[in-house]
N, CA and C atoms of all chains as a GROMACS GRO file, in nm:
protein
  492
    1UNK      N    1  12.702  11.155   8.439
    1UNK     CA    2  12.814  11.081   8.379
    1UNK      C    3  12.940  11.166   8.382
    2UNK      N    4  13.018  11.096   8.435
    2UNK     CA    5  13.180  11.156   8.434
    2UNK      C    6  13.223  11.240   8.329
    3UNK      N    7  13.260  11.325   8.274
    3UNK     CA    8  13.293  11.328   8.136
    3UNK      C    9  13.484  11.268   8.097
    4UNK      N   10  13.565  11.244   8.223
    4UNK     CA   11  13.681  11.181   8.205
    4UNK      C   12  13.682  11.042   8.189
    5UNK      N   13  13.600  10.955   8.273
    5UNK     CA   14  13.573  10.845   8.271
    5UNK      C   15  13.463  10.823   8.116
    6UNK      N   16  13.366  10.924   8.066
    6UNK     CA   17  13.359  10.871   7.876
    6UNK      C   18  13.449  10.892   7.856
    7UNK      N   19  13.515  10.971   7.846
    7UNK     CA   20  13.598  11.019   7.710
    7UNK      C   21  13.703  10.871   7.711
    8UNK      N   22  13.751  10.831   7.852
    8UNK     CA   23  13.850  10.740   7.835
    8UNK      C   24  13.728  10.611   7.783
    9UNK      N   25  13.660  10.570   7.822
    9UNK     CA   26  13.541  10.452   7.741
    9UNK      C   27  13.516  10.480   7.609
   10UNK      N   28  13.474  10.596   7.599
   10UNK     CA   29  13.514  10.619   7.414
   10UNK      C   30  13.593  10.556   7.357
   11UNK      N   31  13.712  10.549   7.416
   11UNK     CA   32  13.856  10.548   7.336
   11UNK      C   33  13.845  10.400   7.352
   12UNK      N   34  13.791  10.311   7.442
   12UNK     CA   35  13.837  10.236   7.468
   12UNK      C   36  13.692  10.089   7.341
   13UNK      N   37  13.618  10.168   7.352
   13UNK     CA   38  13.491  10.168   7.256
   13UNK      C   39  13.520  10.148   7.112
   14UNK      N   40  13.570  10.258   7.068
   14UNK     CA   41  13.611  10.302   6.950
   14UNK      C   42  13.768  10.209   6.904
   15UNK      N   43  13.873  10.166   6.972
   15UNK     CA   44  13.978  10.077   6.955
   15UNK      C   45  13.881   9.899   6.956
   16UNK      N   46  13.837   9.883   6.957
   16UNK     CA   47  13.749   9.773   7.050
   16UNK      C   48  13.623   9.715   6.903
   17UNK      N   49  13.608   9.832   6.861
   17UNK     CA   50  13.480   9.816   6.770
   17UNK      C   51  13.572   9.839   6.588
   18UNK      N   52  13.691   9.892   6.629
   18UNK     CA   53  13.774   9.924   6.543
   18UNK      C   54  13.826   9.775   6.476
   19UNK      N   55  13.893   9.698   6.598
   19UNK     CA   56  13.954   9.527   6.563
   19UNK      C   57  13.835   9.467   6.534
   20UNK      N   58  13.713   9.485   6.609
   20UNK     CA   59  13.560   9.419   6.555
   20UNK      C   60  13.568   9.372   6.438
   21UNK      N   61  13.591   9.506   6.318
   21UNK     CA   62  13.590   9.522   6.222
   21UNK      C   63  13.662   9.477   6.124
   22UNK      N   64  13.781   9.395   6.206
   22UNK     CA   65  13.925   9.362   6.109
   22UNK      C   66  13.985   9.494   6.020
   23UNK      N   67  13.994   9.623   6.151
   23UNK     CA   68  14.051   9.743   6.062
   23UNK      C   69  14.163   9.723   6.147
   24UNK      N   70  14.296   9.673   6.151
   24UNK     CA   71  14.421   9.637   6.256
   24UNK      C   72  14.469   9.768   6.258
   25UNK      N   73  14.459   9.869   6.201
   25UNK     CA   74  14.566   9.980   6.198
   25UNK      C   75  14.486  10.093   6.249
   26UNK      N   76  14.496  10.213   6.339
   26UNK     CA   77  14.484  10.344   6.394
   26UNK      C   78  14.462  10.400   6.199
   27UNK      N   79  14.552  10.391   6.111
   27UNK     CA   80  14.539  10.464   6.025
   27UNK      C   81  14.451  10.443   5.938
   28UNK      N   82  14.444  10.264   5.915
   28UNK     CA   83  14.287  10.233   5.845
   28UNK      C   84  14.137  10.312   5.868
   29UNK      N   85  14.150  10.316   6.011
   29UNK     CA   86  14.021  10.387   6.094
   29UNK      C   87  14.043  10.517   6.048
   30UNK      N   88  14.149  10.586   6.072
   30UNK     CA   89  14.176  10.734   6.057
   30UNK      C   90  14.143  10.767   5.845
   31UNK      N   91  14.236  10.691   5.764
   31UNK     CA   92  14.144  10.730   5.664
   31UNK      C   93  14.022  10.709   5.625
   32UNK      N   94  13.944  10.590   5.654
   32UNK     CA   95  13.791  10.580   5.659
   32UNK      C   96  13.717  10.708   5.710
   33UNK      N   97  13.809  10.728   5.794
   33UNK     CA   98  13.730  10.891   5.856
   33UNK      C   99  13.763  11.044   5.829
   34UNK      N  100  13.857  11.007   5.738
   34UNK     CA  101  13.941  11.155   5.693
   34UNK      C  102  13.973  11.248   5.838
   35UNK      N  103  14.004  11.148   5.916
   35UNK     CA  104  14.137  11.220   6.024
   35UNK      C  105  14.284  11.151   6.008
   36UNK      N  106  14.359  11.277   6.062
   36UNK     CA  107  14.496  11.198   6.110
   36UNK      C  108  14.544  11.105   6.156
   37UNK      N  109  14.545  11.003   6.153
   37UNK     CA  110  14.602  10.896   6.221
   37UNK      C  111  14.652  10.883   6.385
   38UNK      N  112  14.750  10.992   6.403
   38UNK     CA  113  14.763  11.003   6.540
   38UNK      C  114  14.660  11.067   6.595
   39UNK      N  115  14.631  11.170   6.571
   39UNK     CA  116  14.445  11.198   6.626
   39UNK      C  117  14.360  11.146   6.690
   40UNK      N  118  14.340  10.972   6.562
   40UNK     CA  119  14.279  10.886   6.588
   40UNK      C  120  14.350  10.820   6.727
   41UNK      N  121  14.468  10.826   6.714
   41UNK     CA  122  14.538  10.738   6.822
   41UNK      C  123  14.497  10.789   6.949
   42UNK      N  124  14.463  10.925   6.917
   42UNK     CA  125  14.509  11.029   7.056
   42UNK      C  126  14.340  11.017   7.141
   43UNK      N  127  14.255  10.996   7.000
   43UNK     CA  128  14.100  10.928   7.055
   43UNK      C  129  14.086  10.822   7.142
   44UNK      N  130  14.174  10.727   7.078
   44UNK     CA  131  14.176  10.567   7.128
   44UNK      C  132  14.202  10.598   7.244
   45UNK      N  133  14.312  10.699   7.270
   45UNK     CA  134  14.401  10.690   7.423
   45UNK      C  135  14.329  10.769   7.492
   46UNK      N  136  14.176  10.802   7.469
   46UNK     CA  137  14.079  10.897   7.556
   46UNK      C  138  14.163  11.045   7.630
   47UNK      N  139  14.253  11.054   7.505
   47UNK     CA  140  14.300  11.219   7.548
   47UNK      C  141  14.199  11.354   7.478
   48UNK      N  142  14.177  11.309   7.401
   48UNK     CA  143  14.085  11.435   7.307
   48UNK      C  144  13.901  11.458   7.358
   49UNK      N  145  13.925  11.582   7.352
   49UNK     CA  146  13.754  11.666   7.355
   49UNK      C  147  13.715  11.632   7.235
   50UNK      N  148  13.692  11.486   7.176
   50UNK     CA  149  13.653  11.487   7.046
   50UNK      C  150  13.529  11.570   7.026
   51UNK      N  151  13.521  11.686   6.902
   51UNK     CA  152  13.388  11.736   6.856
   51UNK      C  153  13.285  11.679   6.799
   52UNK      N  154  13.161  11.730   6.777
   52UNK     CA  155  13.051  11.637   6.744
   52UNK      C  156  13.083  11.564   6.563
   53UNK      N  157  13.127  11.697   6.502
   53UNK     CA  158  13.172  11.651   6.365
   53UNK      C  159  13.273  11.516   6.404
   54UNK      N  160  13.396  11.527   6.436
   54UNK     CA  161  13.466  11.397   6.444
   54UNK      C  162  13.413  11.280   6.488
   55UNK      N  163  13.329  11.286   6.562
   55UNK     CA  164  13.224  11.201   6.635
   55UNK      C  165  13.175  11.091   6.508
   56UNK      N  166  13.095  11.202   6.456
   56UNK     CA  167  13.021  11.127   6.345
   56UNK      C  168  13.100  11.088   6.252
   57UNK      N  169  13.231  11.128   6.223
   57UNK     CA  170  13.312  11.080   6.128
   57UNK      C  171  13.368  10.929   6.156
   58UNK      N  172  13.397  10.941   6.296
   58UNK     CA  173  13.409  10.819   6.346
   58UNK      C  174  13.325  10.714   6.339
   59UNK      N  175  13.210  10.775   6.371
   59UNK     CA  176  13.115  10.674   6.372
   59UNK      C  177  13.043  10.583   6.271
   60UNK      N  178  13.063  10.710   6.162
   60UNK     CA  179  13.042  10.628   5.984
   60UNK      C  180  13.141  10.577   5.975
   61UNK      N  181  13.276  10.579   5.984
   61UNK     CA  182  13.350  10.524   5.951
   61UNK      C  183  13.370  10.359   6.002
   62UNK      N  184  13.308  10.340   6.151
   62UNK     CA  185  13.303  10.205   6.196
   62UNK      C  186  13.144  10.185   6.118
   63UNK      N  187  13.070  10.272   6.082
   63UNK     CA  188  12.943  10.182   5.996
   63UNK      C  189  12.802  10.155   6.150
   64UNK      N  190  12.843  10.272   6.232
   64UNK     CA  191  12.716  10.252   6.369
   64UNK      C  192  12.698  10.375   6.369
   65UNK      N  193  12.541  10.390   6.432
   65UNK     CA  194  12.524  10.529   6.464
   65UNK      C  195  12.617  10.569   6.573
   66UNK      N  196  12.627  10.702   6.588
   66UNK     CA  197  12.678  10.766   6.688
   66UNK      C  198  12.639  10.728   6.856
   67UNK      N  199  12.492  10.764   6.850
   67UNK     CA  200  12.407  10.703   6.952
   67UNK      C  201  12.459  10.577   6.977
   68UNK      N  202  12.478  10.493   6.891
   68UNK     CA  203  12.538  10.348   6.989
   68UNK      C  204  12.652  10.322   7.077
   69UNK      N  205  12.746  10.444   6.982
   69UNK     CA  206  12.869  10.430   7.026
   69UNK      C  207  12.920  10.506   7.158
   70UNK      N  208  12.830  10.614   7.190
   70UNK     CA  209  12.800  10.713   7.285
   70UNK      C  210  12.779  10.582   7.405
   71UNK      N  211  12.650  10.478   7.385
   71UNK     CA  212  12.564  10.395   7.472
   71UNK      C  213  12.676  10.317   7.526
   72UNK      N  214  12.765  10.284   7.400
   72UNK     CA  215  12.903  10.136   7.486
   72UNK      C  216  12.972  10.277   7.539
   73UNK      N  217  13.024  10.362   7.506
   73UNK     CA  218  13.116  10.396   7.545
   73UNK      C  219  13.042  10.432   7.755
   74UNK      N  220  12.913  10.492   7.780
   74UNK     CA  221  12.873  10.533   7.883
   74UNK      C  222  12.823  10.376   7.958
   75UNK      N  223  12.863  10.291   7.897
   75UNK     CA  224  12.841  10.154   7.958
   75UNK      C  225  12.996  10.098   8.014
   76UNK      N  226  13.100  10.147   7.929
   76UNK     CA  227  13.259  10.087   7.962
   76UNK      C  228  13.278  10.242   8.102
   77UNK      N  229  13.243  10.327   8.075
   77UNK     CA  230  13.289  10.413   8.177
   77UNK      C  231  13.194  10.365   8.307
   78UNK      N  232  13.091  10.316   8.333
   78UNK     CA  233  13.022  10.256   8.439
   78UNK      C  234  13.078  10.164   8.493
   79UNK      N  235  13.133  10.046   8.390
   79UNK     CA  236  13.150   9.973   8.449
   79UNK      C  237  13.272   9.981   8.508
   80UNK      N  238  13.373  10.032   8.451
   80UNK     CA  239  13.514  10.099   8.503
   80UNK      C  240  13.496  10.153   8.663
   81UNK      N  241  13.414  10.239   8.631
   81UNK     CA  242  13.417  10.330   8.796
   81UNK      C  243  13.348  10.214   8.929
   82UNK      N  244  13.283  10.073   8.841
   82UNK     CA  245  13.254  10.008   8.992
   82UNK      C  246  13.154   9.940   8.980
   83UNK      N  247  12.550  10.886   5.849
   83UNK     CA  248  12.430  11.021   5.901
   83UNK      C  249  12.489  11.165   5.864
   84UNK      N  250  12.473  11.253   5.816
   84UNK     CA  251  12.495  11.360   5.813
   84UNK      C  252  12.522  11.449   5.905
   85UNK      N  253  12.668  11.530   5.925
   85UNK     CA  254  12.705  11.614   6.009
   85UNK      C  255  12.553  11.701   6.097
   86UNK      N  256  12.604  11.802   6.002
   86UNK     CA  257  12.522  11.925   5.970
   86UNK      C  258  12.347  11.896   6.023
   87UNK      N  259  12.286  11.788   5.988
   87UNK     CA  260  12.155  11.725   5.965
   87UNK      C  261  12.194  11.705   6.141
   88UNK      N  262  12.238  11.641   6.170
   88UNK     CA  263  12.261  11.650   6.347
   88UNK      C  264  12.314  11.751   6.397
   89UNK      N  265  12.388  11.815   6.389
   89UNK     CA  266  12.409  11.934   6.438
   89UNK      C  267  12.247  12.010   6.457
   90UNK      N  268  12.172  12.011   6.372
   90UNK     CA  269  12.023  12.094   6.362
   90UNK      C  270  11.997  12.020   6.465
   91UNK      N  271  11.961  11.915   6.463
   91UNK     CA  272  11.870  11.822   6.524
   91UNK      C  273  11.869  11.783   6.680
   92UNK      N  274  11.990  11.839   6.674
   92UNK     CA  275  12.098  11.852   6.857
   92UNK      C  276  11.986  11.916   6.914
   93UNK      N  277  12.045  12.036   6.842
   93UNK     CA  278  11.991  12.169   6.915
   93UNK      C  279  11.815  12.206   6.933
   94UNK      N  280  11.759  12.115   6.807
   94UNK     CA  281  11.608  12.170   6.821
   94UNK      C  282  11.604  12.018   6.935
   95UNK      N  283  11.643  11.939   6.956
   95UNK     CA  284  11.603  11.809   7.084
   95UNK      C  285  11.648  11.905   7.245
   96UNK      N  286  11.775  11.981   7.217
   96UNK     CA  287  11.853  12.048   7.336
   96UNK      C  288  11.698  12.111   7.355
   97UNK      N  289  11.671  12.230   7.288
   97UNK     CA  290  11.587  12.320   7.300
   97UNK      C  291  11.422  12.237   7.388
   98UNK      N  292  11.409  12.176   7.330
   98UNK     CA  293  11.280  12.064   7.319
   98UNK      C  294  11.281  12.028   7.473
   99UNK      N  295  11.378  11.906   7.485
   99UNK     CA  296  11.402  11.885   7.620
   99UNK      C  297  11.412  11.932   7.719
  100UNK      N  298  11.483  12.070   7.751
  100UNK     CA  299  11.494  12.218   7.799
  100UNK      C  300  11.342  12.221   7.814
  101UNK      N  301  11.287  12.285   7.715
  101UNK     CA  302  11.107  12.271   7.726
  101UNK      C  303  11.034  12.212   7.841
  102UNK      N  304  11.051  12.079   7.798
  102UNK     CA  305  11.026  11.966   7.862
  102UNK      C  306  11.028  11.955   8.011
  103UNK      N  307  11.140  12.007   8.067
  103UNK     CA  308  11.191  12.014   8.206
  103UNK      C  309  11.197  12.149   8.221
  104UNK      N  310  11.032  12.228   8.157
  104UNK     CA  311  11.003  12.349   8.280
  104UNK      C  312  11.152  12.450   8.249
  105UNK      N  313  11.251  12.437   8.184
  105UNK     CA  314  11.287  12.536   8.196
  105UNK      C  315  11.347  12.638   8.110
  106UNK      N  316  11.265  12.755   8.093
  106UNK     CA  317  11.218  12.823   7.998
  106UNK      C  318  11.317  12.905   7.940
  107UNK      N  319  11.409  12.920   8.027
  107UNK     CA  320  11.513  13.062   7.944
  107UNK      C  321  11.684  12.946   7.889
  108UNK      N  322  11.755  12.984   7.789
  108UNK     CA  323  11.877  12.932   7.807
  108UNK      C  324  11.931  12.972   7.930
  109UNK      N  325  11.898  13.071   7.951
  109UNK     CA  326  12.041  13.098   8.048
  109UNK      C  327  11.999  12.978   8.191
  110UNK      N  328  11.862  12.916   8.207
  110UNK     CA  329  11.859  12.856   8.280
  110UNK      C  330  11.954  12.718   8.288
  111UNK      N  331  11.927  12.721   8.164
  111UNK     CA  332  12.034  12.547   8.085
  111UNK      C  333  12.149  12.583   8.135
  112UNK      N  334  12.196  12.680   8.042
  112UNK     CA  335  12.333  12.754   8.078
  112UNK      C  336  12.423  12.739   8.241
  113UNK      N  337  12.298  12.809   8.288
  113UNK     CA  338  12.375  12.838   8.447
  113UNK      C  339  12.358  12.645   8.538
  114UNK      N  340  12.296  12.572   8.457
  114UNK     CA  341  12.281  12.406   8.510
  114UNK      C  342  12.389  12.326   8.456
  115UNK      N  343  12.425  12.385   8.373
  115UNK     CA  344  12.545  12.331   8.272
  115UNK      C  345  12.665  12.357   8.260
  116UNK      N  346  12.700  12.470   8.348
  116UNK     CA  347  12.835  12.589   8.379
  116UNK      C  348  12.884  12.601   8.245
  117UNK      N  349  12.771  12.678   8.179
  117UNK     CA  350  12.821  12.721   8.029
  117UNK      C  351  12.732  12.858   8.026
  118UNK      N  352  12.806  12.915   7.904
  118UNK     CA  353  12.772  13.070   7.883
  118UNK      C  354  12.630  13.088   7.820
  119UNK      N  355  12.528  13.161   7.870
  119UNK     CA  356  12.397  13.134   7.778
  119UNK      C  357  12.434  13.184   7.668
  120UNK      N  358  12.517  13.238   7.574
  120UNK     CA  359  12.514  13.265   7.438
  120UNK      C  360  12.548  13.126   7.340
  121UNK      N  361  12.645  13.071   7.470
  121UNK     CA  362  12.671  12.995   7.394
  121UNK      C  363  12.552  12.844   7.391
  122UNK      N  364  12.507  12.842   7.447
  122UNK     CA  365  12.399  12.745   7.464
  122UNK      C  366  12.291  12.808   7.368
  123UNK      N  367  12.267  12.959   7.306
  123UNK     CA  368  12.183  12.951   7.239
  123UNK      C  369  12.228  12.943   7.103
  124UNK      N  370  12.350  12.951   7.080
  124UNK     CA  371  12.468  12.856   6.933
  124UNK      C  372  12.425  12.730   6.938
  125UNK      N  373  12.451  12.676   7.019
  125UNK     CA  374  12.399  12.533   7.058
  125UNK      C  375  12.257  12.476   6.987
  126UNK      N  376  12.135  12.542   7.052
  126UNK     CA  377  12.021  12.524   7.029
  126UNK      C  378  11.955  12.564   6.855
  127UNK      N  379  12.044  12.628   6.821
  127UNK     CA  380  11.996  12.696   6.650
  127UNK      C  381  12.088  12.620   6.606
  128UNK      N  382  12.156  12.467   6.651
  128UNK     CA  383  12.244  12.402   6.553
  128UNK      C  384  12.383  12.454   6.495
  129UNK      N  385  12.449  12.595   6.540
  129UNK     CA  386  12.544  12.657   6.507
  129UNK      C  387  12.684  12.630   6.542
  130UNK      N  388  12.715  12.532   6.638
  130UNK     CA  389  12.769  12.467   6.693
  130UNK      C  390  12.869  12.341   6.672
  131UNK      N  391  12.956  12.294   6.649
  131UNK     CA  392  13.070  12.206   6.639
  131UNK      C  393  13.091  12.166   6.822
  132UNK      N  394  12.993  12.106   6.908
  132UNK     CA  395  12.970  12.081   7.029
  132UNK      C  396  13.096  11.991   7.071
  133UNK      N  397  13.146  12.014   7.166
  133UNK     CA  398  13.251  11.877   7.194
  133UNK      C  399  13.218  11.838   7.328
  134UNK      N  400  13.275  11.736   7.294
  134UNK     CA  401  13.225  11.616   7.422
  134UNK      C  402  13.222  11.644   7.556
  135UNK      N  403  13.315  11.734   7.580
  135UNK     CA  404  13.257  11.747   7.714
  135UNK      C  405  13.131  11.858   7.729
  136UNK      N  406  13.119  11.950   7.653
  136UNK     CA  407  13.005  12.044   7.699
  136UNK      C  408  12.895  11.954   7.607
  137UNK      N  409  12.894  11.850   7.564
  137UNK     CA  410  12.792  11.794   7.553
  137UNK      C  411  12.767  11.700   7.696
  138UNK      N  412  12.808  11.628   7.747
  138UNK     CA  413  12.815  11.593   7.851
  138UNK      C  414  12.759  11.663   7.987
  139UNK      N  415  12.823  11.791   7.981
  139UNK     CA  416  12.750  11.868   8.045
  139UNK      C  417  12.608  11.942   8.025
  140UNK      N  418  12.585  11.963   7.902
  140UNK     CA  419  12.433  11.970   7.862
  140UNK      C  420  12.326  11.859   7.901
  141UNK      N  421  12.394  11.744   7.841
  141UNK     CA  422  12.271  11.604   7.870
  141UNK      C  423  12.316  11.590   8.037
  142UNK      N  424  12.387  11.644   8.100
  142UNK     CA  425  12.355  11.657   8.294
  142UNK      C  426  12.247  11.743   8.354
  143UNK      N  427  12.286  11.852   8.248
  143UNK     CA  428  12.196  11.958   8.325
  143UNK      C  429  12.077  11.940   8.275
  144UNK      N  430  12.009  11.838   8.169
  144UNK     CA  431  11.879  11.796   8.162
  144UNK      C  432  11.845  11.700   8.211
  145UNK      N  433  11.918  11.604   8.243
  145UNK     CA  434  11.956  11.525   8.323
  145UNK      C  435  11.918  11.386   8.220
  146UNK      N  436  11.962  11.349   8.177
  146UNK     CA  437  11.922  11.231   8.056
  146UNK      C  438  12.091  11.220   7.982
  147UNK      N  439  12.051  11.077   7.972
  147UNK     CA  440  12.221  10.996   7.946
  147UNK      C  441  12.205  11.100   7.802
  148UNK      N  442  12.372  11.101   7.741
  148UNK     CA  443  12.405  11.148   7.661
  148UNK      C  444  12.366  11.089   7.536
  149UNK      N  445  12.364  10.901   7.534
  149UNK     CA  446  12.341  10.846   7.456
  149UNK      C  447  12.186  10.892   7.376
  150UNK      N  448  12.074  10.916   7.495
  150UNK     CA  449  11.977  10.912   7.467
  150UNK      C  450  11.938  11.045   7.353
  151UNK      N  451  12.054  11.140   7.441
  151UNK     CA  452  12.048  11.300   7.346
  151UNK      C  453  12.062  11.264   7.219
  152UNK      N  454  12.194  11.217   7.204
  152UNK     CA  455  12.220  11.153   7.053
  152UNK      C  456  12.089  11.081   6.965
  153UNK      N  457  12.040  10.980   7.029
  153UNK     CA  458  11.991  10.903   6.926
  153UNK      C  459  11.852  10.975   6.916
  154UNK      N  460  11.783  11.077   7.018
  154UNK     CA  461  11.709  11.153   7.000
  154UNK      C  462  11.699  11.267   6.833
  155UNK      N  463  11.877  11.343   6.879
  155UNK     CA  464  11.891  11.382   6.758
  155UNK      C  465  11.906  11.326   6.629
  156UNK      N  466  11.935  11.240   6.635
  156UNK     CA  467  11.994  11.101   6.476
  156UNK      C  468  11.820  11.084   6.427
  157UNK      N  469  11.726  11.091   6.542
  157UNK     CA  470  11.584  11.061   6.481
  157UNK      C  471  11.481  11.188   6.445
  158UNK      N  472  11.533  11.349   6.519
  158UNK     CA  473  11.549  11.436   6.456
  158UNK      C  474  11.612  11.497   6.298
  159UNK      N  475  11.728  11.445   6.281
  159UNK     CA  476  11.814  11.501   6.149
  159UNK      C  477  11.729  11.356   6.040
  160UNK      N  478  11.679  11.243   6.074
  160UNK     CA  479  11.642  11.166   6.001
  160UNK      C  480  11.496  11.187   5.933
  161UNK      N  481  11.438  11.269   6.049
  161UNK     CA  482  11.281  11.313   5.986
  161UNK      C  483  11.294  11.406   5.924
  162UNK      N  484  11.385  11.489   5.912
  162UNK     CA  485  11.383  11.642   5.865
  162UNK      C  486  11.461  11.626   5.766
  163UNK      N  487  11.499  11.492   5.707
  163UNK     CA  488  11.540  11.417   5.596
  163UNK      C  489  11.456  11.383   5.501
  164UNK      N  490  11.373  11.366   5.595
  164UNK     CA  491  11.286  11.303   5.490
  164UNK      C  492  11.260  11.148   5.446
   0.00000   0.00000   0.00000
């Protein structure tokens, strides 16, 4: 697996599962998770080496395991590349 | 899910799997993974704040989706929960 092509499916995962939720705002998500807001943004926009801690912060914060979100995100980068 | 409780659980599945696929030393992981064996054995004792891409590159060089690493560990940090 790519690791440019996850990281951008992450982002794209994580914005995606974010509106799921009726959380409309980068910052709703970001305090549910006790990150920064732009941070969060900077996730969405698949710029960040997110760490495993933020990971999981994220991931409680949308209310899924990690593991799932890992699974869409390596499913949007597949399908992206073709 | 608990940080920390996965963080352990990474590393004893990293270690495990490693096992698994015959190959016995970190530095073997290491040199499959273009990472430093010290740092792969941080990794494996859970000491680690892992980020996405050298996780990425770990679940290559064992060769198993990333997702699977994850939810491997989530069922690791969950037994050792209790």
């Amino acid at each position: 697996m790519d690791y440019e092509a996850l990281r951008e499916g992450l982002g794209n995962v994580i914005r995606s599962e974010r509106y799921r939720r009726g959380i409309r705002s980068q910052e709703g998500l970001a305090h549910a998770a006790g990150l920064h807001p732009a941070y969060v943004g900077s996730v969405e926009r698949g710029e960040r080496n997110v760490s495993l801690q933020n990971l999981v912060r994220i991931a409680g914060a949308l209310g899924m395991p990690l593991s799932e979100l890992i699974a869409e995100a390596e499913e949007a980068a597949e399908l992206r590349k073709g």
